[in-house]
C-alpha atoms as a printed R data frame, in Angstrom:
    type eleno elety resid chain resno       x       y        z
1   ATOM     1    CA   UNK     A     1  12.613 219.055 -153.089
2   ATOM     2    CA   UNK     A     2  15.419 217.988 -155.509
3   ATOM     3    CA   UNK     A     3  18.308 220.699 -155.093
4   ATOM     4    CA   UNK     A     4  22.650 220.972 -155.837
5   ATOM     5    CA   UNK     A     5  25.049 221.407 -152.949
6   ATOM     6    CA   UNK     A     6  26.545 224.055 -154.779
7   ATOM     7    CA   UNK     A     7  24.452 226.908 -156.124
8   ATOM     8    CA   UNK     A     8  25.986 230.638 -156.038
9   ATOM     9    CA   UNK     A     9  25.636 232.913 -153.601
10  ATOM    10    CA   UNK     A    10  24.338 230.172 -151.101
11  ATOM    11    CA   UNK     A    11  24.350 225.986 -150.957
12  ATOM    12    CA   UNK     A    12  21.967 223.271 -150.871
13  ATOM    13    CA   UNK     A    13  22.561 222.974 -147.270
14  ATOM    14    CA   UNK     A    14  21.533 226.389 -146.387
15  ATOM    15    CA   UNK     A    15  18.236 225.933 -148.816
16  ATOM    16    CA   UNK     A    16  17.489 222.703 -147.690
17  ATOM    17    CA   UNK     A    17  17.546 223.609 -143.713
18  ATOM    18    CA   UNK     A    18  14.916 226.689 -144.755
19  ATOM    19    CA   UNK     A    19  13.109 224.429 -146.337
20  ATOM    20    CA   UNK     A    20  12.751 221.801 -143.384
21  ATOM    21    CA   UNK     A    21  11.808 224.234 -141.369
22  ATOM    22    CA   UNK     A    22   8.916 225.295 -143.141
23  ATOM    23    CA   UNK     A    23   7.841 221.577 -143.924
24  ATOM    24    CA   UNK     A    24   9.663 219.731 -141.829
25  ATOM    25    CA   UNK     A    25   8.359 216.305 -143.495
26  ATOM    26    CA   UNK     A    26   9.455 217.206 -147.232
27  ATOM    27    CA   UNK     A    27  11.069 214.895 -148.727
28  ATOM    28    CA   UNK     A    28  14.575 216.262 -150.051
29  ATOM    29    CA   UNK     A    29  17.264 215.394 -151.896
30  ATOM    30    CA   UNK     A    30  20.636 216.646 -152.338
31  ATOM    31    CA   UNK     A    31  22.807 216.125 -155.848
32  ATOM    32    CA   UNK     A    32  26.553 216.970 -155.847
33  ATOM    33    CA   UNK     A    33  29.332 215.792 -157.839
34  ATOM    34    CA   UNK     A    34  31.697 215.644 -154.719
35  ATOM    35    CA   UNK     A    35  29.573 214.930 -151.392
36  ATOM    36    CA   UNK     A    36  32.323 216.033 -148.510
37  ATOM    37    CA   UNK     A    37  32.242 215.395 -145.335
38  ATOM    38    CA   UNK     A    38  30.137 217.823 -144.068
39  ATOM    39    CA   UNK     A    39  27.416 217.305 -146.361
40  ATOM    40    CA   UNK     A    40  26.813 213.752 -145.776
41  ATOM    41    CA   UNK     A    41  26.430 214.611 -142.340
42  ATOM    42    CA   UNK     A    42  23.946 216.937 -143.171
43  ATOM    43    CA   UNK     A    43  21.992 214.128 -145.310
44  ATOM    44    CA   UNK     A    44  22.166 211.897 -142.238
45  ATOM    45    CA   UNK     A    45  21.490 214.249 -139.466
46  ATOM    46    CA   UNK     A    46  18.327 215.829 -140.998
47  ATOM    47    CA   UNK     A    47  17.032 212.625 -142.543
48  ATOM    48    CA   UNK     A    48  17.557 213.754 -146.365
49  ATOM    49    CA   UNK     A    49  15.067 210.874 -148.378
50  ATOM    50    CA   UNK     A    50  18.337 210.556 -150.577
51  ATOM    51    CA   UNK     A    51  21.563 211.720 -151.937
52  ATOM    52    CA   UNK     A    52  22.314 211.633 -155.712
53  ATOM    53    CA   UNK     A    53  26.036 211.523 -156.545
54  ATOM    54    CA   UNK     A    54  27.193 212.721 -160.050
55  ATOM    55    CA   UNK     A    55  27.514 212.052 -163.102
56  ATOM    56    CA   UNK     A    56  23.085 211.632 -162.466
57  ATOM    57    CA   UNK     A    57  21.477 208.277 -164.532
58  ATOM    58    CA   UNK     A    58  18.547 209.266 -165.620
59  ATOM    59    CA   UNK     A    59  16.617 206.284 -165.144
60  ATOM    60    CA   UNK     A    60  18.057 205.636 -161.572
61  ATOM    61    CA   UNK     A    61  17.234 209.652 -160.685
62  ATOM    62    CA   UNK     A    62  13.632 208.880 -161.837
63  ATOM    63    CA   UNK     A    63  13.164 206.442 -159.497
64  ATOM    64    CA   UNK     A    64  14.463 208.231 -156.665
65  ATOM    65    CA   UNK     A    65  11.876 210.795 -157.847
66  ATOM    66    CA   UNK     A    66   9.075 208.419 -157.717
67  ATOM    67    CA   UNK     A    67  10.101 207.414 -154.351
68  ATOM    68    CA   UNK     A    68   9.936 209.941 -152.748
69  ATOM    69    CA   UNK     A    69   6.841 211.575 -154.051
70  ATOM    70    CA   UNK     A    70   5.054 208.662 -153.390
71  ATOM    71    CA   UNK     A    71   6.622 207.794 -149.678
72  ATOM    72    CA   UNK     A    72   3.888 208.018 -148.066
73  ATOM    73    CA   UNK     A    73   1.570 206.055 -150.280
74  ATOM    74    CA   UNK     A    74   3.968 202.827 -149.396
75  ATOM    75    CA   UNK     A    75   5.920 203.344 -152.450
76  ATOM    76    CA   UNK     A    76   9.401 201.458 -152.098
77  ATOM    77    CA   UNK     A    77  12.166 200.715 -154.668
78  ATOM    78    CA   UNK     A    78  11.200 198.819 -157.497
79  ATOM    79    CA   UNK     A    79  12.605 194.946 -157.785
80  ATOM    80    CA   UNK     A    80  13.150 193.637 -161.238
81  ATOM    81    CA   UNK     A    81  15.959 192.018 -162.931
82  ATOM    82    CA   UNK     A    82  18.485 189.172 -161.863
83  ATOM    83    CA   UNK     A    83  17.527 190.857 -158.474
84  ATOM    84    CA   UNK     A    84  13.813 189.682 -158.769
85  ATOM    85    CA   UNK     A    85  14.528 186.473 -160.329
86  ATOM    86    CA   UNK     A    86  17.230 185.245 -157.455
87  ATOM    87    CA   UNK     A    87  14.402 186.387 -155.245
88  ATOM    88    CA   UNK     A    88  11.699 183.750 -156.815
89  ATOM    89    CA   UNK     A    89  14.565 181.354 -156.777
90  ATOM    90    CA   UNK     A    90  13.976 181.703 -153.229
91  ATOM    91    CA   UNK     A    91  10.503 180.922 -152.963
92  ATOM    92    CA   UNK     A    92   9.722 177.413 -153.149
93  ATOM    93    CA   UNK     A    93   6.375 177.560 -155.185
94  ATOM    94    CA   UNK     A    94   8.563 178.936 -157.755
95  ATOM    95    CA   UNK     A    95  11.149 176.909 -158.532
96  ATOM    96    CA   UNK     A    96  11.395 174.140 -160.808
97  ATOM    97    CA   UNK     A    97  12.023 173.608 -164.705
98  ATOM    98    CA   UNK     A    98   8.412 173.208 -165.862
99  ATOM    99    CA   UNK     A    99   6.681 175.142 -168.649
100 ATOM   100    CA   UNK     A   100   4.334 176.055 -165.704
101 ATOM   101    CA   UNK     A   101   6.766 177.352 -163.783
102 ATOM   102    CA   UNK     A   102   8.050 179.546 -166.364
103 ATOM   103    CA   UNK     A   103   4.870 180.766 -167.100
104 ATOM   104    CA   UNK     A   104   3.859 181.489 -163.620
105 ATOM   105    CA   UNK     A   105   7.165 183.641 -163.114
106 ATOM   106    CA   UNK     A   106   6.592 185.587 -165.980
107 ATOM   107    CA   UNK     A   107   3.133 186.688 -165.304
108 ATOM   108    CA   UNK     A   108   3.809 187.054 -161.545
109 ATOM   109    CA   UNK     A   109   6.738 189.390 -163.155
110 ATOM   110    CA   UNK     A   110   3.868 192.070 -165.054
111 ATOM   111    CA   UNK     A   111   1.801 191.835 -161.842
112 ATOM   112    CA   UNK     A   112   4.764 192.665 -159.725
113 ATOM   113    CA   UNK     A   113   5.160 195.737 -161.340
114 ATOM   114    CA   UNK     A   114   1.609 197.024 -161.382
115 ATOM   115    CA   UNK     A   115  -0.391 198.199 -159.151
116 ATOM   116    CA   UNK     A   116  -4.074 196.897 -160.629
117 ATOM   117    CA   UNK     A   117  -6.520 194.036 -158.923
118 ATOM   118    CA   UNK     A   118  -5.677 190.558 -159.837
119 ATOM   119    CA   UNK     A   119  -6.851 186.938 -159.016
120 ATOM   120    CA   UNK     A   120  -5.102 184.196 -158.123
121 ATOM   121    CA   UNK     A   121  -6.594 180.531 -159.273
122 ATOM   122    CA   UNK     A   122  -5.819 177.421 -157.393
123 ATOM   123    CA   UNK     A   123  -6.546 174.512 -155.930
124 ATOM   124    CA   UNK     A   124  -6.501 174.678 -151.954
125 ATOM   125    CA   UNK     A   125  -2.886 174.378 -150.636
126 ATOM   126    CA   UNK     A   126  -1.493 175.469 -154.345
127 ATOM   127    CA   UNK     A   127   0.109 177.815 -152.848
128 ATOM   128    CA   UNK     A   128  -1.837 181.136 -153.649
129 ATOM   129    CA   UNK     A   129  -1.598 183.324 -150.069
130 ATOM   130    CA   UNK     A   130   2.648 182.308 -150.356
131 ATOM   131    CA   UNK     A   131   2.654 183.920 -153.919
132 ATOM   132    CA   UNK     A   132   0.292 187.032 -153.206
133 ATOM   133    CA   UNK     A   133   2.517 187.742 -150.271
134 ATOM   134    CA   UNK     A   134   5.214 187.455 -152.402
135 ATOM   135    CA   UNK     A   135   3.947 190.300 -155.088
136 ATOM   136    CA   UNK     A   136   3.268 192.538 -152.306
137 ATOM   137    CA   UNK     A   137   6.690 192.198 -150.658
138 ATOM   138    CA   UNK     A   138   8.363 192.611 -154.551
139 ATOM   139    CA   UNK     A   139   5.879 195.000 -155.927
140 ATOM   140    CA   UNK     A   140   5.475 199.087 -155.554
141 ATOM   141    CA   UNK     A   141   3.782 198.706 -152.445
142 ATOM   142    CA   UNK     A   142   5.935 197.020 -150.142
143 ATOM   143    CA   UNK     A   143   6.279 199.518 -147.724
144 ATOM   144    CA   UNK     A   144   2.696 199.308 -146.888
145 ATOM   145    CA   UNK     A   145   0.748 196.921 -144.713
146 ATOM   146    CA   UNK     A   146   0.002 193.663 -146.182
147 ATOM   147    CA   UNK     A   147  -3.627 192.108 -144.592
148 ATOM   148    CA   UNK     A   148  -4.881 188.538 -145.375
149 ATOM   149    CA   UNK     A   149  -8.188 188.608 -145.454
150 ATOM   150    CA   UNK     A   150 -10.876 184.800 -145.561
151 ATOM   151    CA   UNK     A   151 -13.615 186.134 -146.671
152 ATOM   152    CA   UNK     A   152 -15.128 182.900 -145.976
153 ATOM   153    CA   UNK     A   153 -15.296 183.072 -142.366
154 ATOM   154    CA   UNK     A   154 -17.913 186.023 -141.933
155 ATOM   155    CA   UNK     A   155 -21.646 185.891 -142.934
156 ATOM   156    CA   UNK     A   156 -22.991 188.747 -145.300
157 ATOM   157    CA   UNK     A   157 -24.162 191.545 -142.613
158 ATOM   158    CA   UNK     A   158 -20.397 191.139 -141.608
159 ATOM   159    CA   UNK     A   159 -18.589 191.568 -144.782
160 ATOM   160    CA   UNK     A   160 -20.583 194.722 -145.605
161 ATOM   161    CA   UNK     A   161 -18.853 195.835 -142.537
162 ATOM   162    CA   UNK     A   162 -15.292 194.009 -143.249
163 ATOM   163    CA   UNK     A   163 -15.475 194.782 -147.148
164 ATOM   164    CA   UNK     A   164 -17.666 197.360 -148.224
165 ATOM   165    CA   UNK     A   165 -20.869 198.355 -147.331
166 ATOM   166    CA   UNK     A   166 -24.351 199.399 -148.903
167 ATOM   167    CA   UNK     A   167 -23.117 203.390 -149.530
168 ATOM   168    CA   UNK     A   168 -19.942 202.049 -151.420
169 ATOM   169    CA   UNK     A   169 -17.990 203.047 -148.219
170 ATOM   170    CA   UNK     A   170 -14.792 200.637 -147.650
171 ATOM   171    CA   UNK     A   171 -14.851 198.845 -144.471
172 ATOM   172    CA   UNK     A   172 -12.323 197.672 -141.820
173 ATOM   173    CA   UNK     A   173  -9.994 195.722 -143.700
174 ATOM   174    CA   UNK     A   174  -9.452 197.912 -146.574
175 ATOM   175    CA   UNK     A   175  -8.854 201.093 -144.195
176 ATOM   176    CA   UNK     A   176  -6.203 198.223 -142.282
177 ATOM   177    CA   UNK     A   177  -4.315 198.084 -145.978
178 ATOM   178    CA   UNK     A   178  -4.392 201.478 -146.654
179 ATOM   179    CA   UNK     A   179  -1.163 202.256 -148.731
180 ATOM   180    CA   UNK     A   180  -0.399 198.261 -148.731
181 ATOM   181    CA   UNK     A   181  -2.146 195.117 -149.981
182 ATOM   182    CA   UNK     A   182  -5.228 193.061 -149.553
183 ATOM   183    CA   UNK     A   183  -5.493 189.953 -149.978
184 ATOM   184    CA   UNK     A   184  -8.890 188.780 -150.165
185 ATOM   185    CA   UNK     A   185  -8.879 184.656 -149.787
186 ATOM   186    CA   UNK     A   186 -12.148 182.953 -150.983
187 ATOM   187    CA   UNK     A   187 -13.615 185.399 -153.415
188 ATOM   188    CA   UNK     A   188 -16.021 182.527 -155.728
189 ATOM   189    CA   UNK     A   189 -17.581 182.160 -151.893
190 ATOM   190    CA   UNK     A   190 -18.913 186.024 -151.704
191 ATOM   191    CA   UNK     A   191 -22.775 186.937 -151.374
192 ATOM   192    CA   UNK     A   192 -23.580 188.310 -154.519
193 ATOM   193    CA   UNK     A   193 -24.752 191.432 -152.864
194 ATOM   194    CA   UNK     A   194 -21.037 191.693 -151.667
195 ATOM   195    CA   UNK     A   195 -19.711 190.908 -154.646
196 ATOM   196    CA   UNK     A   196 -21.230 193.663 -156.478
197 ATOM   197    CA   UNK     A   197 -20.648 196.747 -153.741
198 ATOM   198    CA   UNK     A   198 -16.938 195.266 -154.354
199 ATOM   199    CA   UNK     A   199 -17.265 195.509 -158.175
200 ATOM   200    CA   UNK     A   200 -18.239 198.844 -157.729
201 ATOM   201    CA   UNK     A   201 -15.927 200.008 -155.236
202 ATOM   202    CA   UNK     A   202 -13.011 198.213 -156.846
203 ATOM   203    CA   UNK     A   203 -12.248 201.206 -159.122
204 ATOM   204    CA   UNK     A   204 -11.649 203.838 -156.271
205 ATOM   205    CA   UNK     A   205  -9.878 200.871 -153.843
206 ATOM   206    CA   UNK     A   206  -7.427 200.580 -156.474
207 ATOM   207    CA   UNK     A   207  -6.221 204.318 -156.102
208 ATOM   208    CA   UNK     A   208  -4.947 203.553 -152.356
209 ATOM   209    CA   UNK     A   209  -4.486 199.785 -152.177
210 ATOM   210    CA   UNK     A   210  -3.535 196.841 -154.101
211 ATOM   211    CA   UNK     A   211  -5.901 194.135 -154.111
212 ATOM   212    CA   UNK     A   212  -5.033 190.385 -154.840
213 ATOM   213    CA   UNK     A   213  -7.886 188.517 -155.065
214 ATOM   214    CA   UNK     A   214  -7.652 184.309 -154.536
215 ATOM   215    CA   UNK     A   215 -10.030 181.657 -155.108
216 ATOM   216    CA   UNK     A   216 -10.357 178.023 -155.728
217 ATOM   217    CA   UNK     A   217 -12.927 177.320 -158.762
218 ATOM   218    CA   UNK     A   218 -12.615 179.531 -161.915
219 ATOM   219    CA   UNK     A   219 -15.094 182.202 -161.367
220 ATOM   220    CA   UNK     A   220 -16.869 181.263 -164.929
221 ATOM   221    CA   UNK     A   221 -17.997 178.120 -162.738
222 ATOM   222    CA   UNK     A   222 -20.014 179.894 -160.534
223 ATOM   223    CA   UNK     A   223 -21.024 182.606 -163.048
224 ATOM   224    CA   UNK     A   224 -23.229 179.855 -164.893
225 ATOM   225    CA   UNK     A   225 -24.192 178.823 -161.632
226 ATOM   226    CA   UNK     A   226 -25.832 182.514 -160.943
227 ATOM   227    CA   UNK     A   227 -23.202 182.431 -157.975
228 ATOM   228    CA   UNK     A   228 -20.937 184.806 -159.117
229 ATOM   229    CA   UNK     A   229 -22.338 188.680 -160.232
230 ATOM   230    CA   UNK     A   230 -21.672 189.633 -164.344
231 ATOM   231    CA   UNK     A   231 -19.907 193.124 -162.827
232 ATOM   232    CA   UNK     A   232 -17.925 191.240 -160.540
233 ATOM   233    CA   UNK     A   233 -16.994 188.714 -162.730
234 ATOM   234    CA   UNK     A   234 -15.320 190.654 -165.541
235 ATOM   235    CA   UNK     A   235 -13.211 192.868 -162.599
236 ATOM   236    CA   UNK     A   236 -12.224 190.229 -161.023
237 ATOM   237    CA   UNK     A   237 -11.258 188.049 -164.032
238 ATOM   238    CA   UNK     A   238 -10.139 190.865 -166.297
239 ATOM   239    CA   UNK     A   239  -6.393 190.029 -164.902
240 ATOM   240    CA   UNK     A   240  -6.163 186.266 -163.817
241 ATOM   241    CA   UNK     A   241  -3.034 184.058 -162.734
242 ATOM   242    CA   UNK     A   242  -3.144 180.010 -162.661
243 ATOM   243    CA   UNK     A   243  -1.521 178.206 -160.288
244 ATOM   244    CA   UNK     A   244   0.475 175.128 -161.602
C-alpha cells in the first residue's frame, strides 16, 4: 500500500490505520513532502515498511517497491556500488591486485545481483563456502536463511530425502532455505540418480531459493567419466565461477 499523508477530505494516516486493520501485515508506505511529528510517530508505532520523503527518486522509490512486495520472500535492499566493492575489500579471498582477482569480483558482481543457480569451481580450501556465503549475504536474498549443505556426507537413499526425491518433491534442506540460499558443497560427488531429480527440480527450486552449487573438479571431468548426468551437467554449468 503506497499512499500521501495529505489527500483531501481525509490523510494517509486515517487510510493507512483502515487499512491495517483489515490486513494487519500489509506492507505500507507513507510519502509526504513534510513528515511532522506526528506522522513519524505513526510510521514507527504501527510498523510502516517505509517512509518516502519528497521530492520521490524514481529509482530509489522502485526499490522500496520491490522491497516490500517481496518481504516475505527474503527480499532485502540491494548492495552494489562503492558500497559492494568496500564490502569485498573486506573479505579476504577477495583482495589482491591480480587479473584473477579482478575477474573473480566482477563475475561475483552479476551473480550478486541475480537470483539464478550457479557453481562455484575450486580446489579444496580455495575458498568457495567463504565466497557463496558472501553472495548470499550481498545478494537479493539476504534476509533469508542461508544452509550449507556436504552433499558428500550422506549415501543416495539419504539425499533423495535431504535433496529431492523420486516424485520431484524437495526435501529437508531445501524446505530449511526456503526464501534464502543453499549451498550445496560437493556436487561432481552426487549419484547420478540424484543428480538428475536435481536437474529436474532445479527449475521450480529456483522460484523460492537461490542455489549455489560448489565443487572441486570441473564437472566436464566427470561427464566423460559417465559420472556426471548430460541434464545435470548443462544446469549446473550453464553459469560457472573459477576460483583463483
Amino acid at each position: 500500500m503506497l499512499c500521501d499523508y495529505i489527500m483531501a477530505p481525509v490523510n494517509g494516516i486515517y487510510v493507512i490505520s483502515k487499512i491495517l486493520e483489515m490486513h494487519p501485515s500489509a506492507k505500507c508506505i507513507m510519502v509526504s513532502g513534510y513528515p511532522d511529528a506526528q506522522l513519524r510517530s505513526f510510521v514507527e508505532e504501527n510498523h510502516l515498511f517505509d517512509l518516502v520523503v519528497k521530492p520521490i527518486q524514481a529509482h530509489a522509490l522502485k526499490e522500496t517497491l520491490r522491497l516490500a512486495l517481496n518481504a516475505q520472500d527474503g527480499a532485502t535492499e540491494e548492495v552494489q556500488g562503492i558500497a559492494l566493492s568496500n564490502r569485498m575489500d573486506a573479505c579476504a579471498w577477495l583482495c589482491g591486485d591480480r587479473d584473477e582477482i579482478h575477474d573473480l569480483r566482477e563475475s561475483l558482481t552479476e551473480q550478486i545481483a541475480s537470483r539464478h543457480p550457479f557453481l562455484l569451481l575450486g580446489s579444496a580450501g580455495s575458498g568457495k563456502c567463504e565466497i557463496a556465503e558472501f553472495v548470499h549475504k550481498n545478494g537479493p536474498r539476504a534476509g533469508g536463511p542461508c544452509v550449507v549443505y556436504d552433499c558428500s556426507e550422506h549415501n543416495e537413499e539419504e539425499l533423495h530425502s535431504y535433496l529431492v526425491d523420486a516424485s520431484g518433491e524437495l526435501g529437508i534442506q531445501f524446505k530449511r532455505a526456503e526464501k534464502g540460499t543453499l549451498i550445496l558443497r560437493h556436487v561432481d560427488r552426487l549419484p547420478l540418480s540424484v543428480q538428475k531429480l536435481l536437474a529436474h527440480a532445479m527449475d521450480q527450486l529456483a522460484q523460492k531459493t537461490r542455489l549455489i552449487m560448489l565443487a572441486d573438479h570441473p564437472l566436464e571431468d566427470g561427464l566423460d567419466a559417465g559420472i556426471i548426468d548430460d541434464e545435470f551437467y548443462f544446469k549446473a554449468g550453464a553459469s560457472v565461477i573459477e576460483m583463483p
